[in-house]
C-alpha positions in Angstrom: 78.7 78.2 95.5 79.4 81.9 94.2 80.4 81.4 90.9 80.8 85.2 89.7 83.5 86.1 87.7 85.6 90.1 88.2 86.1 90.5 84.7 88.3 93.3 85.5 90.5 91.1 87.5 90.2 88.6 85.0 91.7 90.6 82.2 94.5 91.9 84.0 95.7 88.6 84.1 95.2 88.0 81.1 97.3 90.0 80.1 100.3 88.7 81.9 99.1 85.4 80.3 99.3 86.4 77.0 102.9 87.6 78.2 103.8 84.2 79.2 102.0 82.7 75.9 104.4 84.3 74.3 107.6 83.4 75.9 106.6 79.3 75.5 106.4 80.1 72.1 109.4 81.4 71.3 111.2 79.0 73.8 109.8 76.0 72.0 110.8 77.7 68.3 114.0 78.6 69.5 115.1 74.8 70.7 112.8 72.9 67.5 110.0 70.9 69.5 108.7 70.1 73.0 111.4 68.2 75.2 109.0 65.9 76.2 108.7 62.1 76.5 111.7 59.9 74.8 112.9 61.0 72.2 111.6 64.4 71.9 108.7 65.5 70.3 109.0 67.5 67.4 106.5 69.5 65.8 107.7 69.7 62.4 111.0 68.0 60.6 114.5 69.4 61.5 115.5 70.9 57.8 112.5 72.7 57.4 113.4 75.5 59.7 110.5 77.6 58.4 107.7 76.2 60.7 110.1 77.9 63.5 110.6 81.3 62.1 106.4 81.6 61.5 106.2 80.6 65.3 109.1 83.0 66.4 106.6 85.3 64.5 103.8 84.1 66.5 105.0 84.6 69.6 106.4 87.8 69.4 103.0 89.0 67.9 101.3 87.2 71.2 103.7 89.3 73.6 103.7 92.4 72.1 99.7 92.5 72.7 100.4 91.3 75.8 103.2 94.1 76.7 101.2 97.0 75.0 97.9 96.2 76.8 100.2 96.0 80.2 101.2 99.5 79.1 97.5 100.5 78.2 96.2 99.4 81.4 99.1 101.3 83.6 99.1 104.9 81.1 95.7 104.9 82.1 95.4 105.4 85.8 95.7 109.1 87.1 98.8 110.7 86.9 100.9 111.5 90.2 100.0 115.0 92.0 103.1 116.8 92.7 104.0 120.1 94.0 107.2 121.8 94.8 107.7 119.6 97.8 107.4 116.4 96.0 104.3 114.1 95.3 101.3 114.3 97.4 100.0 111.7 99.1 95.9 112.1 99.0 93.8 109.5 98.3 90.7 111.4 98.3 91.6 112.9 95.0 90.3 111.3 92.0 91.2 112.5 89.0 88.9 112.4 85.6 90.5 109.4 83.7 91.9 111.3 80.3 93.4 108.0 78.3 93.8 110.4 75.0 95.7 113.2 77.3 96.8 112.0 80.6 99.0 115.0 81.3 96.3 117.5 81.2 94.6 116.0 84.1 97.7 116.5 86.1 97.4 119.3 88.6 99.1 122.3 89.2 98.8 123.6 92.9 97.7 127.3 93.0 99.2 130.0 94.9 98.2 133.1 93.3 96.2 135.3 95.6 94.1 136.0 92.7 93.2 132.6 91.7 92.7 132.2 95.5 90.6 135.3 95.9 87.8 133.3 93.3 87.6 130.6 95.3 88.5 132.3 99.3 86.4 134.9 100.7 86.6 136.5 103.6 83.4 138.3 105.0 84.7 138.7 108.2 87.9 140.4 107.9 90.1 137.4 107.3 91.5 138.4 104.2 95.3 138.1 104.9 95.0 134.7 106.0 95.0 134.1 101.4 98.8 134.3 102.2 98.9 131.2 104.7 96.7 129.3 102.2 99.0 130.1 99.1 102.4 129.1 101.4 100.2 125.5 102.6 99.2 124.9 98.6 95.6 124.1 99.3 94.3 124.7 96.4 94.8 122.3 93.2 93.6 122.7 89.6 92.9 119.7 87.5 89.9 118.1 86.4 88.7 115.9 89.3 85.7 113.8 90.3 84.3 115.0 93.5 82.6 112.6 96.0 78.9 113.6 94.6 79.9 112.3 91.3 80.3 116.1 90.0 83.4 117.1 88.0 85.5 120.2 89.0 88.4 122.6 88.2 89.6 123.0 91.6 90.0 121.0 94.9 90.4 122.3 98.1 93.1 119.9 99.9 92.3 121.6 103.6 94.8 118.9 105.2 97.5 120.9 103.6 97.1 123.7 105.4 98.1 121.8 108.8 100.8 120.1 106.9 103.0 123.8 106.6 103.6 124.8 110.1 103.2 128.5 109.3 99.6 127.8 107.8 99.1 125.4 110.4 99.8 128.4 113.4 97.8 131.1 111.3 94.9 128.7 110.4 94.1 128.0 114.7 95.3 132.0 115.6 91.7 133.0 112.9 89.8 130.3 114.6 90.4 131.3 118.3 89.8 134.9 117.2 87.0 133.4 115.8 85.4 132.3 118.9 86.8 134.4 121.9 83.1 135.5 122.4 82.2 132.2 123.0 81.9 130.9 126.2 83.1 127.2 126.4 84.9 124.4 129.1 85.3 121.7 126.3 85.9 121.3 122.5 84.7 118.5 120.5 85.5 117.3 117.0 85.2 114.4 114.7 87.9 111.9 115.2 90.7 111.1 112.6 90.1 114.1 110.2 91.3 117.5 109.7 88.5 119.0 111.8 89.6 116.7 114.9 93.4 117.5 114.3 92.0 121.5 114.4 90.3 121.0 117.3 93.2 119.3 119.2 95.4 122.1 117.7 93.0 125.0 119.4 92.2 123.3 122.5 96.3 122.7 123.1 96.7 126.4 122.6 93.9 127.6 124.9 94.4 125.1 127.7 90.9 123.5 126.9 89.6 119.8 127.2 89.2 118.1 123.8 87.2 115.1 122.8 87.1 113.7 119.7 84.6 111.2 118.5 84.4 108.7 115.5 82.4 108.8 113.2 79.1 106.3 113.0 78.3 103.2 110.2 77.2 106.1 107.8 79.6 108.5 108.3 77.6 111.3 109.4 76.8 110.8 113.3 79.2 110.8 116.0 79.6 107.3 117.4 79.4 108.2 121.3 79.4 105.7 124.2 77.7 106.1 127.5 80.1 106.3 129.1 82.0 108.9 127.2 78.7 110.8 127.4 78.5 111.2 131.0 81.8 113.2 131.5 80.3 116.3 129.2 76.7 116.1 130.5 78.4 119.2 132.5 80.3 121.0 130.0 79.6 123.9 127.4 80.6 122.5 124.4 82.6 124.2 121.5 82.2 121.5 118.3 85.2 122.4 115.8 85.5 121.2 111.8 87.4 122.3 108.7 84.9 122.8 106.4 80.9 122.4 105.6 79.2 121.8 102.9 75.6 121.2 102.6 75.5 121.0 106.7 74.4 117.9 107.0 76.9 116.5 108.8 77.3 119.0 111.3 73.0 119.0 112.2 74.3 115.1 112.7 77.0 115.4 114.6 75.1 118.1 116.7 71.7 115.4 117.0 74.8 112.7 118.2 75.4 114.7 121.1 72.0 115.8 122.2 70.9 112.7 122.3 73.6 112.3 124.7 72.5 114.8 126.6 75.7 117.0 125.9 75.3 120.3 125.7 76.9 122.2 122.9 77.0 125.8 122.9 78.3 126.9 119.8 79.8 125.3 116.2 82.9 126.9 114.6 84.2 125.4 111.0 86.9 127.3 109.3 85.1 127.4 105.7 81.3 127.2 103.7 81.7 125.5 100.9 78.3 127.4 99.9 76.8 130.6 101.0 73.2 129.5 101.1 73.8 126.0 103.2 76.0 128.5 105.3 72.6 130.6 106.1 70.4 127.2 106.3 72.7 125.8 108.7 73.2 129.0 110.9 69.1 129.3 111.0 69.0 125.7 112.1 71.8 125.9 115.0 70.0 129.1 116.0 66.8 127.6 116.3 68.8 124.9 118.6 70.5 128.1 120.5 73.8 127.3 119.5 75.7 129.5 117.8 77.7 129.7 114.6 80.9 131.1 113.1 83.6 130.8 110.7 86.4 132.1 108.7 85.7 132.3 105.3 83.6 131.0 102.6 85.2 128.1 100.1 83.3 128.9 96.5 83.6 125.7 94.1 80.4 126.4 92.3 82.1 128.8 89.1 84.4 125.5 88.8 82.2 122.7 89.5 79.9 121.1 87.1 77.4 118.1 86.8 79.3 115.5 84.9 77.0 115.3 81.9 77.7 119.1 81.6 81.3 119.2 82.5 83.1 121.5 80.3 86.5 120.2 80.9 84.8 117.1 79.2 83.5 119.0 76.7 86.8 120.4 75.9 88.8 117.0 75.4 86.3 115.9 73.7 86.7 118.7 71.2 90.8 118.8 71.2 89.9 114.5 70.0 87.5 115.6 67.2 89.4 118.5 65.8 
């Protein structure tokens, strides 16, 4: 028999019991004994109302610890992200817990082509496209805890830019001028995420095929049937995704379809999270003869930090001490 105990679980309710404690308490001072049994059982004699006052006492102690822990617990979870249209909706963002300044940590969406430029580049002549990703609010400064466990200044919330209908249009018009040297019959992306919902988008506009495939049990190989397989064994693939980061996961999903014997011709991802996995991945589709392009490069590292070095940590920490 499992026998383990979630203490986290465990003190939440706890304090809801202490809550309730409370309110028995004061119940049972305010109407002088237990109404149990026949006659009623007392706990102390009827003119010595004192015993009642120091429970009172007790039991508002007992809920107030009870309330103000409630409190704790809730003040303590991340603050809602909201922009100009209201509050986002975005689980993937995890903000830094900040119990001794919780509003700090709330985020304020960027839209200064500036502020953009440090984090947007655009080697390849894509530079206006900074005003559709200032109109979709992309970009969010706060102090969040990335996937890897590193803390950063800035998130890049991609699924914005198909949110805004303007971004949205702009975002597929780079990445068809992107590829129109490419020659392809279908498109390909990763099912359910913002690089399938591109690839959908540009395929709809060009009058091309698209496919998308789920992901596999870890997240990084395409989960492809057999079936599925054989009606591409023909077709010169274009695979589509938002953004890359180490590569990884596209050399995955790329192995995921060779090994079904689908041919893909070329990769296109709108943004490189880093410039040297950009060049390691390009050499490594090239030596696979498929080719590579995107829009723009997405720079985090000037804002990103390992958490033991984090020096938005480092600054709380500080504003606490002095």
């Amino acid at each position: 028999m499992d026998i383990r105990v979630d203490i986290g679980k465990l003190l939440k309710r706890s304090h809801l019991a202490l809550v309730v404690l409370g309110g028995v308490l004061l119940l049972v001072a305010a109407i002088g004994g237990l109404p149990i049994g026949s006659p009623t059982l007392t706990i102390w004699k009827p003119i010595d109302p004192v015993w009642r006052y120091v429970l009172a006492g007790v039991s508002l102690v007992v809920m107030a610890i009870g309330l103000l822990l409630i409190w704790r617990e809730y003040s303590r979870r991340s603050p809602r992200i909201e922009d100009e249209k209201g509050p986002v909706d975005q689980a993937s963002i995890r903000l830094v817990d900040r119990p001794t300044d919780p509003k700090n940590a709330i985020v304020r969406v960027i839209k200064t082509a500036s502020e953009l430029g440090a984090v947007f580049t655009f080697p390849n002549g894509h530079d206006d496209f900074v005003e559709a990703l200032a109109e979709s609010g992309c970009l969010l400064e706060g102090h969040f805890r990335l996937v890897s466990g590193k803390h950063s200044a800035r998130f890049i919330r991609l699924r914005s830019i198909l949110d805004n209908t303007a971004s949205r249009a702009s975002f597929v018009d780079k990445m068809i001028a992107s590829v129109r040297t490419i020659q392809f019959t279908t498109i390909i992306g990763p099912a359910g995420t913002t690089g399938g919902a591109l690839a959908e988008d540009i395929g709809r506009t060009l009058g091309v095929g698209v496919r998308t495939f789920p992901a596999a049990y870890n997240k990084r190989c395409l989960d492809i049937s057999a079936e599925r397989a054989k009606e591409l064994v023909s077709e010169k693939c274009l695979y589509i995704d938002d953004l890359v980061t180490t590569g990884d996961g596209i050399i995955a999903a790329v192995e995921s379809l060779s090994e079904r014997e689908i041919p893909v011709a070329a990769v296109a991802v709108g943004f490189v999270r880093d410039r040297a996995a950009g060049v390691k991945l390009e050499e490594e589709l090239a030596a696979r003869r498929i080719s590579f392009v995107f829009l723009g490069y997405a720079a985090l590292a000037a804002f990103t930090w390992d958490e033991a070095h984090c020096k938005l940590c480092r600054l709380v920490r500080s504003q606490d001490i002095n």
